[in-house]
TORKOL-4160 file (C-alpha; in steps of 0.2 Angstrom, whole numbers, padded with zeros to 4 digits, m for minus):
252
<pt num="1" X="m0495" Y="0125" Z="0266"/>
<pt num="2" X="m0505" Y="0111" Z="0264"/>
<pt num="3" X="m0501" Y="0095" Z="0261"/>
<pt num="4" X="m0502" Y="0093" Z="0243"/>
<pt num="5" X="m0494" Y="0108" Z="0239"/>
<pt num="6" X="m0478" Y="0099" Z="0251"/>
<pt num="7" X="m0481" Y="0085" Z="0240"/>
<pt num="8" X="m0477" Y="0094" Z="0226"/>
<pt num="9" X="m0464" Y="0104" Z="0231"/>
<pt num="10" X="m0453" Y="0090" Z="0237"/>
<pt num="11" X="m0455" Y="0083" Z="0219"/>
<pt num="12" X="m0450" Y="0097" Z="0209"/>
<pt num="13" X="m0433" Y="0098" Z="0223"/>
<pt num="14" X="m0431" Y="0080" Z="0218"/>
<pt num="15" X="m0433" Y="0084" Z="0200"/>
<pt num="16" X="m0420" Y="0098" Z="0200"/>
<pt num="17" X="m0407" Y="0088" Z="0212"/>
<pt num="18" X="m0409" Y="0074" Z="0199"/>
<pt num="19" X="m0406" Y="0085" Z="0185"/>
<pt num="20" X="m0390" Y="0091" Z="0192"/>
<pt num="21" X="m0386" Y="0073" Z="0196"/>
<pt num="22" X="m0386" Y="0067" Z="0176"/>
<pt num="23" X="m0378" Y="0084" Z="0172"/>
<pt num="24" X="m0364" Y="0083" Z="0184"/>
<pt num="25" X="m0362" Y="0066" Z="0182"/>
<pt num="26" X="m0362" Y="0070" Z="0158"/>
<pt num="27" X="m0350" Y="0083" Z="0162"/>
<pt num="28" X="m0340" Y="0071" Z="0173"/>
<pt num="29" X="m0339" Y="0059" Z="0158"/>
<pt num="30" X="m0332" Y="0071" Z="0145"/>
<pt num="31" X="m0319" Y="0078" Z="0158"/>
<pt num="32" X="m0302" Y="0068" Z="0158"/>
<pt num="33" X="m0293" Y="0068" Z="0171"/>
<pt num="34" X="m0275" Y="0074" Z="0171"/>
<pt num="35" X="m0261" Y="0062" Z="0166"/>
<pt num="36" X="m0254" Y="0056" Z="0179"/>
<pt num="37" X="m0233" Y="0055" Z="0180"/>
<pt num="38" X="m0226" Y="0041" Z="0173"/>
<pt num="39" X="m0218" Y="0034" Z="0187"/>
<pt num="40" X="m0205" Y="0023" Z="0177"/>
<pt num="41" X="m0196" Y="0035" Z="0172"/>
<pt num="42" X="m0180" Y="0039" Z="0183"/>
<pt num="43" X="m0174" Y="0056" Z="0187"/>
<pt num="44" X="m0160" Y="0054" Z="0178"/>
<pt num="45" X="m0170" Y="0050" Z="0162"/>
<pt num="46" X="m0183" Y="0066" Z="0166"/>
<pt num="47" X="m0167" Y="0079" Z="0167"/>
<pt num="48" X="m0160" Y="0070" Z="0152"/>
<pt num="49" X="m0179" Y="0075" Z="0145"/>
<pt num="50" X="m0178" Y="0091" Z="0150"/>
<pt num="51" X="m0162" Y="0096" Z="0144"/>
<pt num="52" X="m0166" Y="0089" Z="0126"/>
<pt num="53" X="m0181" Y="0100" Z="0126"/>
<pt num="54" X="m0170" Y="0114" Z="0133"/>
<pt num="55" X="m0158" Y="0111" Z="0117"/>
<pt num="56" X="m0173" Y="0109" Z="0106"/>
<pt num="57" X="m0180" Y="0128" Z="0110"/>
<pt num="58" X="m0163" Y="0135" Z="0110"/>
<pt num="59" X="m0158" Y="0129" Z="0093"/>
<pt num="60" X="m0176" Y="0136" Z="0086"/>
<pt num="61" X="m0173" Y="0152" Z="0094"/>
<pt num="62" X="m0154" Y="0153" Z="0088"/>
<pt num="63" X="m0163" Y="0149" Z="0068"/>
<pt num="64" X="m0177" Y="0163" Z="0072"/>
<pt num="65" X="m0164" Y="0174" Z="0076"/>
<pt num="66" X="m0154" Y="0172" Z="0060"/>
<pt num="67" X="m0167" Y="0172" Z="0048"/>
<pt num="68" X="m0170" Y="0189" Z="0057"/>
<pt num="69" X="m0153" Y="0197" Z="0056"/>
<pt num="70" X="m0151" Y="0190" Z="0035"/>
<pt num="71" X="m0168" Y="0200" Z="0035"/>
<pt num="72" X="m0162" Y="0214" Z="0041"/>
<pt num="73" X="m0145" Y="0211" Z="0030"/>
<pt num="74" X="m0157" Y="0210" Z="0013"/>
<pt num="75" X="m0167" Y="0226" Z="0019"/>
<pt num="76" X="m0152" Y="0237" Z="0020"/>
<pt num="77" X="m0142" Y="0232" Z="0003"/>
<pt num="78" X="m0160" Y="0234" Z="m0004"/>
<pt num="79" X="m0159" Y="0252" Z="0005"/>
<pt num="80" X="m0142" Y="0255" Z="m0003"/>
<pt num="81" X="m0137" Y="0269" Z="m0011"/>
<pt num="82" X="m0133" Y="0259" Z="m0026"/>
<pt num="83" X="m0146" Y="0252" Z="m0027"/>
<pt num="84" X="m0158" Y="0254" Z="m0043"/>
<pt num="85" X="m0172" Y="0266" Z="m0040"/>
<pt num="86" X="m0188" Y="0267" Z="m0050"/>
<pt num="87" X="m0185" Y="0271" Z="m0067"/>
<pt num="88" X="m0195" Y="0288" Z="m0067"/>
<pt num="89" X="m0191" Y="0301" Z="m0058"/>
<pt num="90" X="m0176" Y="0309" Z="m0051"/>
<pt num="91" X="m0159" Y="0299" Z="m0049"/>
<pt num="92" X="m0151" Y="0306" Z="m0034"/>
<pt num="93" X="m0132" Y="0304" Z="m0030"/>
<pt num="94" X="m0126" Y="0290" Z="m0019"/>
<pt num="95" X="m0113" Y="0294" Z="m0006"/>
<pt num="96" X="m0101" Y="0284" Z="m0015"/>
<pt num="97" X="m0105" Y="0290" Z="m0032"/>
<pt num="98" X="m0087" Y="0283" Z="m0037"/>
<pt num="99" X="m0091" Y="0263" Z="m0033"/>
<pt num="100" X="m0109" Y="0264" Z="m0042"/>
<pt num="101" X="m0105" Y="0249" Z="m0055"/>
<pt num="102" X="m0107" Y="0254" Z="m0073"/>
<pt num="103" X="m0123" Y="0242" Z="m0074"/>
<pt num="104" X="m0130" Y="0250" Z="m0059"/>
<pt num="105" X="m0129" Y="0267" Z="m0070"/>
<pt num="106" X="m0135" Y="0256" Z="m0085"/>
<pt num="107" X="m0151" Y="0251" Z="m0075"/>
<pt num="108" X="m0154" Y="0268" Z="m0071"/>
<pt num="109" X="m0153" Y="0275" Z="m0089"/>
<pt num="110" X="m0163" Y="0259" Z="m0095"/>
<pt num="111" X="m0150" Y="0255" Z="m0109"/>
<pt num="112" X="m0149" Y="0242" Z="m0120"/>
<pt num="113" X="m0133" Y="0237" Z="m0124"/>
<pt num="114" X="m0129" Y="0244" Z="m0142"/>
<pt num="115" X="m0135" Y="0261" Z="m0134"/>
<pt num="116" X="m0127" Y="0259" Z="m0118"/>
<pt num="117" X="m0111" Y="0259" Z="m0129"/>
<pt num="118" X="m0115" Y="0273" Z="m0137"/>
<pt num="119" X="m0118" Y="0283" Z="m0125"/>
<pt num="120" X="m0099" Y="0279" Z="m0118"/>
<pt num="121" X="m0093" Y="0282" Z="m0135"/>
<pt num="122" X="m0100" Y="0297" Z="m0133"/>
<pt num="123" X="m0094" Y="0302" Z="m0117"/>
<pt num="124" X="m0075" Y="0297" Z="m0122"/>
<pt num="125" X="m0077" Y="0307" Z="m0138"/>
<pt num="126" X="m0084" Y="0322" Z="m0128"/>
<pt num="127" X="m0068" Y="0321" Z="m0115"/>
<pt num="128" X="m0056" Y="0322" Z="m0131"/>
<pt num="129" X="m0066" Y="0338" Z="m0141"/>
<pt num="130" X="m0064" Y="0348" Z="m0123"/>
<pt num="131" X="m0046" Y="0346" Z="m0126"/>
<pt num="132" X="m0044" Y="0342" Z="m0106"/>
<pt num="133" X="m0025" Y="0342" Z="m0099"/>
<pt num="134" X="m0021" Y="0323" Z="m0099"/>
<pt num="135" X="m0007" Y="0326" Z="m0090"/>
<pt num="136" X="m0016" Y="0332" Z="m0073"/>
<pt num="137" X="m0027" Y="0324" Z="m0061"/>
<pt num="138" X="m0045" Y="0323" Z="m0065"/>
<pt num="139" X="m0050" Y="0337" Z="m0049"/>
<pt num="140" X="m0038" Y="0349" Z="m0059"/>
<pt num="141" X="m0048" Y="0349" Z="m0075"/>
<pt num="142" X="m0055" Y="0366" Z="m0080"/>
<pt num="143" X="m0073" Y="0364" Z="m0074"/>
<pt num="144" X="m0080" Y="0374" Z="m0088"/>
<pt num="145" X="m0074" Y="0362" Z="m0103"/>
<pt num="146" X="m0081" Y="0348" Z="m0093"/>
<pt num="147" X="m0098" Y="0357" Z="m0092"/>
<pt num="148" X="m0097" Y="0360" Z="m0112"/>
<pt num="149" X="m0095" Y="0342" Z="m0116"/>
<pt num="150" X="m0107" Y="0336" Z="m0101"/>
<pt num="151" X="m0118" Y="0349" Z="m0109"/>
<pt num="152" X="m0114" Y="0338" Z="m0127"/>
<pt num="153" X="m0120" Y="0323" Z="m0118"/>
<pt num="154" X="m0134" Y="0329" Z="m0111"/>
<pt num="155" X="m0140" Y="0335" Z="m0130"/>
<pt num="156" X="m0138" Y="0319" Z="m0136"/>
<pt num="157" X="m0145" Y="0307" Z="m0123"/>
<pt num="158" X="m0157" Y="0319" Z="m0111"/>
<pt num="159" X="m0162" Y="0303" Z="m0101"/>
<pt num="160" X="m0146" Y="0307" Z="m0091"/>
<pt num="161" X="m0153" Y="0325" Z="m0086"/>
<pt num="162" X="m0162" Y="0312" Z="m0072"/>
<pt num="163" X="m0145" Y="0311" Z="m0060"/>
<pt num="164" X="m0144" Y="0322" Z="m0050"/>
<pt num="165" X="m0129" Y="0334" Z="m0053"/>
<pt num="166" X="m0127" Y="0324" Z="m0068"/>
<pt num="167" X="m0114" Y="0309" Z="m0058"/>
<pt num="168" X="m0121" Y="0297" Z="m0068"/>
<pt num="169" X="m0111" Y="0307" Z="m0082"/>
<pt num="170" X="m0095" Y="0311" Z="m0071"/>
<pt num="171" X="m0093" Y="0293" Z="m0063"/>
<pt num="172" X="m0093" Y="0285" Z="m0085"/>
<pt num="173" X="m0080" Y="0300" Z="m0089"/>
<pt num="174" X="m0071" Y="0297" Z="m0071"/>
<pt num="175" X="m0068" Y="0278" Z="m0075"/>
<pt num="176" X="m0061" Y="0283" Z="m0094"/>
<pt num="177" X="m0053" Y="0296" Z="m0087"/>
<pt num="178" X="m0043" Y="0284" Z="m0075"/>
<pt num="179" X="m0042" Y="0269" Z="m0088"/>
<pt num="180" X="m0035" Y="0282" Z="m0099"/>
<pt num="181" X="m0020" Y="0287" Z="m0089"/>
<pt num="182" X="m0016" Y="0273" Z="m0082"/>
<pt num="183" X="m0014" Y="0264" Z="m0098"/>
<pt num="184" X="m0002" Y="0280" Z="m0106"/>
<pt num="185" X="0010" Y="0279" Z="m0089"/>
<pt num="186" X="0011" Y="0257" Z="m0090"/>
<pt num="187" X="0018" Y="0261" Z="m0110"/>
<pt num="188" X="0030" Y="0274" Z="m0101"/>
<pt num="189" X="0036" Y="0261" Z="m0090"/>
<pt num="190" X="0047" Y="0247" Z="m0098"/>
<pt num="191" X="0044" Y="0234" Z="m0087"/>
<pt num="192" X="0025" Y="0236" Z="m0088"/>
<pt num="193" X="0017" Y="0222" Z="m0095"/>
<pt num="194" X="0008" Y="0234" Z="m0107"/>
<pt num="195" X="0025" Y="0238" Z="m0113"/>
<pt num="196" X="0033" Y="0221" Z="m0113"/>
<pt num="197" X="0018" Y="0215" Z="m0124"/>
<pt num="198" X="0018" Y="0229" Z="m0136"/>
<pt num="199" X="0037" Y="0226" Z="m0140"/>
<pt num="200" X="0034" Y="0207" Z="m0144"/>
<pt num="201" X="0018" Y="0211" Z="m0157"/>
<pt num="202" X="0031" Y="0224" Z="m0163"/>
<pt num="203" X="0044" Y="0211" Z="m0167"/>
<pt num="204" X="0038" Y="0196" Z="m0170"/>
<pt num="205" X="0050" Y="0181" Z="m0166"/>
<pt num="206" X="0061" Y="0174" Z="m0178"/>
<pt num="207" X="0056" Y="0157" Z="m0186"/>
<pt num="208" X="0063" Y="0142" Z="m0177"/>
<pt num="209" X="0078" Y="0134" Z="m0190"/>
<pt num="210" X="0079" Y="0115" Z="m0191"/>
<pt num="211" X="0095" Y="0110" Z="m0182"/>
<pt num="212" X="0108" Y="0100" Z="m0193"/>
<pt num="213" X="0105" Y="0083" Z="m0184"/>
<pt num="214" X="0086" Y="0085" Z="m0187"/>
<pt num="215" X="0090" Y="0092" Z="m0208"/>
<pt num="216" X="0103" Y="0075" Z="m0208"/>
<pt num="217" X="0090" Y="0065" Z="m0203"/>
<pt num="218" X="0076" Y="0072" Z="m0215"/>
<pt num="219" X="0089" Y="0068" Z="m0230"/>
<pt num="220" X="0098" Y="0054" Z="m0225"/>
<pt num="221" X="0095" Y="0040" Z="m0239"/>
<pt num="222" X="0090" Y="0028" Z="m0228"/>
<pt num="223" X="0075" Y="0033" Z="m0223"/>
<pt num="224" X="0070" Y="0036" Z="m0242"/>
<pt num="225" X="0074" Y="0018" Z="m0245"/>
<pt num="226" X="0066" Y="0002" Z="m0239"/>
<pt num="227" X="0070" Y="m0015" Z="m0238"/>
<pt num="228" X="0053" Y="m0019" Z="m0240"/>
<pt num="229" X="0054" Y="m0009" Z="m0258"/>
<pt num="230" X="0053" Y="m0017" Z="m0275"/>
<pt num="231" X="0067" Y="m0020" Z="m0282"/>
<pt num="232" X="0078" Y="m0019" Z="m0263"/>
<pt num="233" X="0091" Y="m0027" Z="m0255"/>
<pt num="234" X="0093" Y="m0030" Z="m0237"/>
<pt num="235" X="0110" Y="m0033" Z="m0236"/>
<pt num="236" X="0113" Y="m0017" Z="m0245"/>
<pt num="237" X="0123" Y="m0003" Z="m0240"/>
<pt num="238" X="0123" Y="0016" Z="m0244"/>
<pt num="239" X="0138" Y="0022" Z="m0255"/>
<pt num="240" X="0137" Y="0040" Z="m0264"/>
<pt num="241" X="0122" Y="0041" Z="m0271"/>
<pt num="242" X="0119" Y="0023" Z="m0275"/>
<pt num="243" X="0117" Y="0007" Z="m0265"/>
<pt num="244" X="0128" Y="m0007" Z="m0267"/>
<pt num="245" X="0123" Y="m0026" Z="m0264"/>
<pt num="246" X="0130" Y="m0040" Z="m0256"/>
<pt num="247" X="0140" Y="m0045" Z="m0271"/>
<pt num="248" X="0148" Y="m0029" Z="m0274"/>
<pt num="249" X="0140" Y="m0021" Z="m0287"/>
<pt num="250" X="0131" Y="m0005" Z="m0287"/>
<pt num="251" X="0115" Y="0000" Z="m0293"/>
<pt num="252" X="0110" Y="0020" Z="m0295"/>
């Protein structure tokens, strides 16, 4: 090698150690270092740090947990059985057909309500032209009279060929069915408060009579007259049906 080419090779090894030099040092500049521990504080006051933290997280997982389980909890009374499904389609029948409110079968059907309480007319007035024994439970009904006035039903409002088995029909005929009864045995029983309140509209109670004290009082003269009254005497006194003055005379 000769001696220039040394030369120039030396100064391109200064050149890149120089290089790495500036870099190292740019990089050095933009790095912070780490944060040294405050060494003021005591331990007493680090634990005391700690644990609030501690209690911070816990109280943010024991929120996140709870907002999960009312999640849940909406999710499943959305999945309920009464719940309100589309409008189209098939209805099909909850497993506790006989708690489905009757707005619940209303929303189904898509009633308003002048119709929705047609529709219930209609149902009642079924019930009564299939001449059901009203004296047995509802399961001992004769199935085929409650398929003809279901079948009347369904003539005149087919939206309710949509539940399936037609429950919709059966719980509305169920609850007038119960209503029903149990309003005929509480007039069968005295004591009932149906039957006390249908003997009192049945009698009315007598007029209240003035009592004699209160009739004397409305007729006694005295409070016909005043003293304050033209021609009146404040000295006077009732006798029959006049008043007689101070001097013994009597004016009627």
């Amino acid at each position: 090698m000769t001696r220039t080419e040394g030369e120039n090779t030396q100064q391109s090894k200064s050149r890149k150690h120089g290089h790495k030099s500036r870099h190292s040092a740019t990089l050095g500049g933009h790095r912070s270092p780490l944060a040294p521990l405050n060494d003021d504080l005591s331990t007493e006051e680090r634990l005391r740090r700690a644990e609030e933290a501690l209690h911070r997280e816990k109280k943010k997982r024991r929120r996140a947990e709870k907002r999960a389980r009312n999640g849940a909890k909406s999710a499943a009374e959305n999945d309920d059985d009464t719940s309100v499904p589309p409008s189209n389609g098939s209805i099909p029948r909850p497993k506790c057909a006989s708690k489905v409110k009757m707005s619940v079968i209303r929303s189904h059907l898509g009633y308003e309500k002048p119709k929705w309480n047609a529709y219930r007319l209609a149902v009642h007035e079924a019930l009564f032209s299939a001449r059901l024994d009203w004296k047995s439970n509802w399961r001992a009904q004769d199935a085929v009279r409650l398929g003809r006035a279901y079948d009347v039903i369904r003539a005149d409002f087919p939206e309710t060929e949509r539940f399936q088995g037609l429950w919709g029909i059966d719980r509305v005929a169920k609850q007038y069915w119960d209503n029903r009864t149990s309003n005929e045995r509480d007039k069968k029983n005295p004591n009932s408060y149906r039957s006390l309140h249908a003997r009192r509209r049945s009698s009315p109670e007598p007029l209240r009579e003035s009592s004699p004290s209160r009739l004397h009082r409305r007729l006694d003269p005295r409070t016909l007259f005043s003293s304050e009254d033209e021609g009146g005497d404040k000295d006077g006194e009732v006798v029959g049906d006049g008043v007689r003055g101070s001097d013994g005379g009597s004016s009627t």
